[in-house]
C-alpha positions as CSV (number, residue, x, y, z in Angstrom):
1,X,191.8,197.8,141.8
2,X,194.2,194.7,141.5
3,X,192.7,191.5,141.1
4,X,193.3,188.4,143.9
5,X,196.9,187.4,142.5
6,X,198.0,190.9,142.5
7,X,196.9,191.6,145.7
8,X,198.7,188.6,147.2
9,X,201.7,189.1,145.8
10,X,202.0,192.9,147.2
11,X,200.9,191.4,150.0
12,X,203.7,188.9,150.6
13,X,206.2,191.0,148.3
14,X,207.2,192.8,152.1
15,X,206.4,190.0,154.5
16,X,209.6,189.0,156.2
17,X,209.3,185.5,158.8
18,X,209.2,187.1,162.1
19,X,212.4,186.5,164.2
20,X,213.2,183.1,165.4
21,X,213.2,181.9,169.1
22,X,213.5,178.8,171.3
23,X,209.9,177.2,172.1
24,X,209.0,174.3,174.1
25,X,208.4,171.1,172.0
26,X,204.6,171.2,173.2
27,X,204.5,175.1,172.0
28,X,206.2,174.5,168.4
29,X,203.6,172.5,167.3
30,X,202.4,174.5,164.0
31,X,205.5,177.0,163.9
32,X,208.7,176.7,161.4
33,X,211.7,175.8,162.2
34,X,214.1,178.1,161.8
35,X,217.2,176.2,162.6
36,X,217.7,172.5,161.1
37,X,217.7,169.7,163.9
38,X,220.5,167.5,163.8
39,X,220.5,163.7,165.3
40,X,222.7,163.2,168.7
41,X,222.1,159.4,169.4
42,X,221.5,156.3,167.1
43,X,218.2,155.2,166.5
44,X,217.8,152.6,168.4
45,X,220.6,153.0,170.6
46,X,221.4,149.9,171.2
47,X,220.8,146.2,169.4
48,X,217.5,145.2,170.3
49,X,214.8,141.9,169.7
50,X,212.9,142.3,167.7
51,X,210.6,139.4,169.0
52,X,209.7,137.8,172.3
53,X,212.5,134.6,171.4
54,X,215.9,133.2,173.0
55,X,219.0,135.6,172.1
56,X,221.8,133.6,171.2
57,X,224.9,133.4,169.4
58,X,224.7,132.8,165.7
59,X,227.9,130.1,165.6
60,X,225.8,128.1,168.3
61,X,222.7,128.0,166.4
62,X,222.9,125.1,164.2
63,X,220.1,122.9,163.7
64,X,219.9,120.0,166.4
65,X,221.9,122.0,168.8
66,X,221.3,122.4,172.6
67,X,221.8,125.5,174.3
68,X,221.7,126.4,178.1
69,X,218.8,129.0,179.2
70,X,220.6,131.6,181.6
71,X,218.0,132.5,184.1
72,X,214.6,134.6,183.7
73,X,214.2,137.7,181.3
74,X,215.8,140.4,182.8
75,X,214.9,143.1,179.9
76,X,217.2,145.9,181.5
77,X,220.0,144.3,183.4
78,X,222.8,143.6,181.2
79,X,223.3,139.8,180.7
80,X,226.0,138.0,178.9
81,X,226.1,134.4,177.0
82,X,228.7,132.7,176.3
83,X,229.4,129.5,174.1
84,X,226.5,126.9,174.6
85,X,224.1,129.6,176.2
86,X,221.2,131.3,175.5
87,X,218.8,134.2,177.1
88,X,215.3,134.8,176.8
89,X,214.1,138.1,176.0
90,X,211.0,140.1,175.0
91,X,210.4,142.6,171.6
92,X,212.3,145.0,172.5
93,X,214.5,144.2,174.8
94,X,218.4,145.0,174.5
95,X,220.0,141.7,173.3
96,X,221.8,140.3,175.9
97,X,226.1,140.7,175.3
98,X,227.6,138.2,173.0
99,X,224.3,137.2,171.2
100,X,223.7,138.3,167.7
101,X,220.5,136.5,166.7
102,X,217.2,135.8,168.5
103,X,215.6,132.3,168.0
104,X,211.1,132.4,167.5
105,X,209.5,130.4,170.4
106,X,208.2,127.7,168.2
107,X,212.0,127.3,166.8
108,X,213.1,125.7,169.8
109,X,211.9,122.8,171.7
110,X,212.8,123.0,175.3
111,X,213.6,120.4,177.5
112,X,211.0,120.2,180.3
113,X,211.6,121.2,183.7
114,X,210.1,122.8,186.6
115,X,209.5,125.9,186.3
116,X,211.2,127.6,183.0
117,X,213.0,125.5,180.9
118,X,217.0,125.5,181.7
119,X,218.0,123.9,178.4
120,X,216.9,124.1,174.7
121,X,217.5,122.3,171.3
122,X,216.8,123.9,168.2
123,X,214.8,123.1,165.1
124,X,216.5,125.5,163.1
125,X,219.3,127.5,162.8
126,X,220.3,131.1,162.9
127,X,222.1,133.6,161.3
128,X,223.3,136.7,162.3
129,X,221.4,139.6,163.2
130,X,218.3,137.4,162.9
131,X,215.4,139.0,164.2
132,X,217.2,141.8,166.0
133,X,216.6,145.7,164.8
134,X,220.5,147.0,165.2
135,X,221.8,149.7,166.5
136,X,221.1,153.0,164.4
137,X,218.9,151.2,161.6
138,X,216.2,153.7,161.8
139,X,218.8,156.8,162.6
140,X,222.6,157.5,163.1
141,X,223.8,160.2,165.3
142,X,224.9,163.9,163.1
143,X,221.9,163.3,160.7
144,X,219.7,165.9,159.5
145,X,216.1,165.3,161.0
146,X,214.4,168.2,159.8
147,X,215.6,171.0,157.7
148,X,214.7,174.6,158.1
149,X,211.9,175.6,157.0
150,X,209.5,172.4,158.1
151,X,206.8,172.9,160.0
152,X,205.8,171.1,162.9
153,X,203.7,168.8,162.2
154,X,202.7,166.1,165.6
155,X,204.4,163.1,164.2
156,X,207.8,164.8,164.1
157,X,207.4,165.9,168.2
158,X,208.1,161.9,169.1
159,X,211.1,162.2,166.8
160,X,212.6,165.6,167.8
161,X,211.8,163.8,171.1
162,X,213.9,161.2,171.1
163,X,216.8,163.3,169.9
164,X,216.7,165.3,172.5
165,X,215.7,168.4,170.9
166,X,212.9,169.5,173.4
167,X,213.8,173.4,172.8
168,X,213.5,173.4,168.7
169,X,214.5,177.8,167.4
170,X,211.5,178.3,165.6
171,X,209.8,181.2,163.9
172,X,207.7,183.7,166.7
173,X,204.1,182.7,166.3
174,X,202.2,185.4,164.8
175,X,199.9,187.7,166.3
176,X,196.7,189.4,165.1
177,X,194.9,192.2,166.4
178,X,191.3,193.0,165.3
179,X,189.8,196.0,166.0
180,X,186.3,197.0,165.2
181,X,185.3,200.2,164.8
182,X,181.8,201.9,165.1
183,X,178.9,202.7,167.7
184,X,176.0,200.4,166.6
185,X,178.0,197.1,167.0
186,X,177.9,195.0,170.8
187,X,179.7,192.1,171.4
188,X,178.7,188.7,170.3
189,X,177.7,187.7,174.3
190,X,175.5,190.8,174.5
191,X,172.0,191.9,173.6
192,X,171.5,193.9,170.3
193,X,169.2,196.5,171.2
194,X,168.3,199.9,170.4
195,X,169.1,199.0,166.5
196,X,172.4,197.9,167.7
197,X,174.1,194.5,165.8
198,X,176.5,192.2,167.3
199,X,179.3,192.0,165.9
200,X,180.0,188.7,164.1
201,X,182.9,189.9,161.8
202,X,185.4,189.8,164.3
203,X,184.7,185.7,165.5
204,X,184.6,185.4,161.5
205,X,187.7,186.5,161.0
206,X,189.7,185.3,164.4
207,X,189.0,181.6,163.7
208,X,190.4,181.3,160.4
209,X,193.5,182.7,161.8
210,X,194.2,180.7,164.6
211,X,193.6,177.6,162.3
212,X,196.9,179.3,160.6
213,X,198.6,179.3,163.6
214,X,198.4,182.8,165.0
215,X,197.3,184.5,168.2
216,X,194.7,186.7,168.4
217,X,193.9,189.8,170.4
218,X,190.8,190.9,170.1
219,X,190.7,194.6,170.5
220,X,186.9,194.5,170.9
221,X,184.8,197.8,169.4
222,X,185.8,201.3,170.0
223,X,183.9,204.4,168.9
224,X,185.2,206.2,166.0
225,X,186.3,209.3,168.7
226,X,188.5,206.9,170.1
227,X,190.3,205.4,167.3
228,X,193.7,207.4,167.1
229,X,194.2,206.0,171.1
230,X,193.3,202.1,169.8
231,X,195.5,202.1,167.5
232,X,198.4,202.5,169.0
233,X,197.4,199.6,170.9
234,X,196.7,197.6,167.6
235,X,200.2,198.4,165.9
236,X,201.4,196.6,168.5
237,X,201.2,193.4,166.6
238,X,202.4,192.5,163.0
239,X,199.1,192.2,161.7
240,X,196.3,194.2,162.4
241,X,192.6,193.9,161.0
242,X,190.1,197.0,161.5
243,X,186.5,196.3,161.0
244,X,184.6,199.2,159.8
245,X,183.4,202.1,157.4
246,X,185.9,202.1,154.7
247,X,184.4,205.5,154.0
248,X,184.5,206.8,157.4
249,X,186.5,209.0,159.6
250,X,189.1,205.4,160.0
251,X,191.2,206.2,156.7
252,X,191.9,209.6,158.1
253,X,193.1,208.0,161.1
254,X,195.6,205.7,159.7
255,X,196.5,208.4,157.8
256,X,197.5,210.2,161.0
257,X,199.3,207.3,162.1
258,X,202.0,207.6,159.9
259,X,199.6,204.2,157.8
260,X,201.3,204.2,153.9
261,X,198.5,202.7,151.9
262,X,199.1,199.9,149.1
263,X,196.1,199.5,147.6
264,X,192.5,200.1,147.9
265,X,189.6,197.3,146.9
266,X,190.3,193.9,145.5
267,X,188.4,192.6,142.0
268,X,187.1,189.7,144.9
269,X,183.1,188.9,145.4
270,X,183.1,189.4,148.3
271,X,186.0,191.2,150.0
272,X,185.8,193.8,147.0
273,X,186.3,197.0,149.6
274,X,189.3,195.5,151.1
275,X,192.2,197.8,151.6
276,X,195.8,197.4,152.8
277,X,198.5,199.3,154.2
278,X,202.1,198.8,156.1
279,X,203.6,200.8,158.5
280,X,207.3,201.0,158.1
281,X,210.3,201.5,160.4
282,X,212.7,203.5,160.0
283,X,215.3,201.7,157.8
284,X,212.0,201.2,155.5
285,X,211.5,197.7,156.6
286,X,207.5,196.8,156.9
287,X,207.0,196.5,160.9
288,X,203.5,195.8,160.6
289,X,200.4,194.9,157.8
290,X,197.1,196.7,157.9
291,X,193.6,195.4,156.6
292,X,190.8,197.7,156.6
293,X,187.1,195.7,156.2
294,X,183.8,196.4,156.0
295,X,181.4,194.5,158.4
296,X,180.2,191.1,157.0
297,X,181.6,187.3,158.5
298,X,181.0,186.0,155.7
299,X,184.0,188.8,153.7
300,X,185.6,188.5,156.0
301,X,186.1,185.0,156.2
302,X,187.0,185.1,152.8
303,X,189.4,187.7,153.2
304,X,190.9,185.7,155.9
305,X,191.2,182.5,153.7
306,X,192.7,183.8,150.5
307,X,195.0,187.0,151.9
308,X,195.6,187.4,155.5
309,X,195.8,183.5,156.2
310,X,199.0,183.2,153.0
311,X,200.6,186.7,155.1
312,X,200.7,183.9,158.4
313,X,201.9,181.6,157.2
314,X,205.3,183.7,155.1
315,X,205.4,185.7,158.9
316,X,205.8,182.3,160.5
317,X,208.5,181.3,158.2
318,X,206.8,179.4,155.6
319,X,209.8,179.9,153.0
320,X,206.6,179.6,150.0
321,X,203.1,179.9,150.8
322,X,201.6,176.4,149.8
323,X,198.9,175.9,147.1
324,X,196.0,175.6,149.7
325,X,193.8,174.8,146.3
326,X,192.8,172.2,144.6
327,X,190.5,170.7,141.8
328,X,186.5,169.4,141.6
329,X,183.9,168.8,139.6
330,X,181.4,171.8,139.1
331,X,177.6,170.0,140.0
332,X,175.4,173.1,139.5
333,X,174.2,175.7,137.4
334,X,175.7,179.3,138.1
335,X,175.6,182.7,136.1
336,X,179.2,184.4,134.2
337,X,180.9,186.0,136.3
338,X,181.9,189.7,136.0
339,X,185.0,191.6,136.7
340,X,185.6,190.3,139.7
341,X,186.9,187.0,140.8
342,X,184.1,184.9,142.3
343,X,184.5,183.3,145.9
344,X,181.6,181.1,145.8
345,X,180.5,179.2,148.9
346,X,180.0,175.1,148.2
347,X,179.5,172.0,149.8
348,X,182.6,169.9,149.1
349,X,182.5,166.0,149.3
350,X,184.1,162.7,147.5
351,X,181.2,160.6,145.4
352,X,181.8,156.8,145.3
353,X,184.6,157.7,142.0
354,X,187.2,159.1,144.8
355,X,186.6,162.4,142.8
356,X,185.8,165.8,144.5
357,X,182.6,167.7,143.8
358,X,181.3,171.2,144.5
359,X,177.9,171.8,145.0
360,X,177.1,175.2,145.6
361,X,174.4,176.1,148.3
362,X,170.9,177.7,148.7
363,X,172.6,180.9,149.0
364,X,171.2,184.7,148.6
365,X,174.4,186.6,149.3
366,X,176.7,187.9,151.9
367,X,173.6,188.6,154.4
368,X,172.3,185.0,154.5
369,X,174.5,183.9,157.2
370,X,172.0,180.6,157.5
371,X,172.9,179.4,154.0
372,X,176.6,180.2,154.5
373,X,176.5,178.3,157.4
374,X,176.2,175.5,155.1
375,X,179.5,175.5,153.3
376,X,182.6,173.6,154.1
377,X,184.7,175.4,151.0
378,X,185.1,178.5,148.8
379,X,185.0,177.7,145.0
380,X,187.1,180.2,143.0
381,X,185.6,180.9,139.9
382,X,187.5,183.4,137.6
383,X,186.6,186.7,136.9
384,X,184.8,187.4,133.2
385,X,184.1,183.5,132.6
386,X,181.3,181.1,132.6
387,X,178.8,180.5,133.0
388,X,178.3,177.1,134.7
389,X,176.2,174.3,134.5
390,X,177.9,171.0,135.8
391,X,181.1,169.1,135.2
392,X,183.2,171.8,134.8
393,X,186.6,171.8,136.6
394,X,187.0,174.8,139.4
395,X,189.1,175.3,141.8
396,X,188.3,175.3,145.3
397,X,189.7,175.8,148.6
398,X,188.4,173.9,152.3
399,X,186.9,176.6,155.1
400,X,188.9,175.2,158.2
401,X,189.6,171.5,159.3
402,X,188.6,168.5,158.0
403,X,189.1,168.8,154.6
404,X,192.9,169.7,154.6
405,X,194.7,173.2,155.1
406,X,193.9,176.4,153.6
């Protein structure tokens, strides 16, 4: 049996980002680039104000000085002062030809008139590029927005945006097909009678994978007769998830599906029965990964969280799987672990010190769904250590939203 790190790595030792295609902006949201994007126009492409103000020219704005007022703001129309004149505009508005400085309200005095004022005499003077944002200061055209390799995250759509780039290459979203496997399992909209269960394993599981990113297709439950047929459905995409008897009639049937297996349980409470194979093509390249688990949401959410979700993200292009861990403080008593490394579910929350704690839950094992329900995070405690009583450090990783990526 290979312990958590071990099994990741053989995991993503084979994963290869799955081919790269042009998306709509709105649909690359998530996904990796796959190309770098490059600038085509200045940013902004023109001088604008930076300030509702007069636009004028900086050699006519001495202190004392009286300018004429060229008609009413006309913020698109393209208006030009001369020697002596001056424009009014708005924030940002293009500055007017022949001005290089814009002149604050309460810098002028203007002469009163009718209407708007047709003449002005400055309090201060002005120097160039005075309350203006130039053309390009926040971009120039040929620059390197976003490398390959960054995902998109939604404050980079208003950039790609401007740039024109509304058809980013990105890497193919991935998709996930979970398959359960048995004849005492109904769906999770139906009535579980006759000694029947619904089948909460496969919701467990889906959710933490679209949080990654990916599709899923859920496959629903077939009987074990009718496995060899599913499957050739399920190998359809490059990750599939089978949800039943590890000691059934399903290893024989991945066997018979040409299924080369990679290893067989994982030193993980829980997720310990988890196995994994790949299905090759020809040339030898893995064309798709294979989980086999037994029934339980709450292994397989954690299956999902610490293996499967790290596999999405390299088949989406990640070019490294980022640390989705990070450190708290340990605020209950817990027993040594054994062998096996310890997934342990916990309440995760900042205390008035801006520090994290991890309070683990009224909990009685992989069955008690309502205490599970609880938990916001997975502490990892390591196998053959402990055990705990409070303050320790231990690393711990957030269950979905809210609390950062996993």
């Amino acid at each position: 049996m290979l312990t958590l790190d071990q099994a990741r790595v053989r995991v993503l030792s084979d994963a290869e980002p799955l081919e790269a295609i042009e998306v709509s902006l709105a649909e690359a949201l998530g996904l990796v680039l796959a190309e770098p994007v490059i600038s085509d126009v200045d940013l902004p492409a023109f001088d604008r104000a930076a300030l509702e103000g007069y636009a004028v020219r900086s050699v006519d704005a001495i202190a004392g000085a009286k300018l004429q007022v060229l008609g009413t703001r006309q913020p698109r129309g393209e208006v030009t002062v001369g020697p002596g004149q001056s424009a009014l505009v708005a924030a940002g508005d293009p500055m007017p030809v022949g001005t290089d400085a814009v002149m604050r309200v309460h810098d002028v005095r203007p002469h009163a008139n009718p209407g708007r004022p047709s003449e002005l005499e400055l309090l201060s003077s002005a120097h160039s590029g005075q309350n203006l944002v130039a053309r390009g200061q926040f971009l120039r055209a040929g620059v390197e927005l976003a490398p390959a390799g960054r995902t998109v995250q939604l404050p980079l759509i208003g950039l790609l945006a401007s740039q024109g780039c509304v058809h980013p290459v990105c890497h193919r979203r991935v998709r996930v097909a979970v398959l359960a496997v048995g004849d005492h399992w109904v769906g999770p909209g139906e009535a579980p009678v006759m000694h029947r269960e619904r089948n909460a394993t496969a919701p467990a599981l889906i959710a933490p994978c679209l949080h990654r990113g990916a599709t899923a297709h859920d496959l629903g439950t077939v009987a074990e007769s009718d496995l060899e047929d599913a499957l050739g459905r399920a190998f359809t995409a490059p990750i599939t998830v089978i949800i039943g008897d590890p000691d059934g009639a399903i290893p024989d049937a991945l066997r018979h599906a040409g299924v080369e297996p990679v290893f067989s349980g994982v030193l993980l409470h829980p997720g310990r029965r988890l196995s994994y194979s790949v299905l090759r093509t020809a040339s030898g390249r893995v064309d798709q990964h294979v989980f086999l688990l037994p029934p339980g949401p709450v292994g397989a959410l954690t299956v999902a969280t610490l293996l499967i979700g790290p596999l999405i993200a390299r088949l989406q292009g990640a070019p490294s799987v980022p640390t989705s861990t990070f450190h708290a403080l340990w605020t209950g008593p817990h027993r040594a672990t054994d062998e096996r490394d310890w997934a342990v579910p916990v309440t995760l929350a900042t205390e008035s010190d801006g520090r994290w704690r991890a309070s683990p839950i009224e909990y009685q094992g992989k069955d008690d769904l309502v205490g599970f329900a609880q938990a916001n995070a997975l502490a990892l405690l390591p196998a053959c250590s402990g055990p705990w009583i409070g303050n320790e450090v231990v690393e711990v990783v957030p269950l979905g939203p809210g609390l950062g990526t996993f």
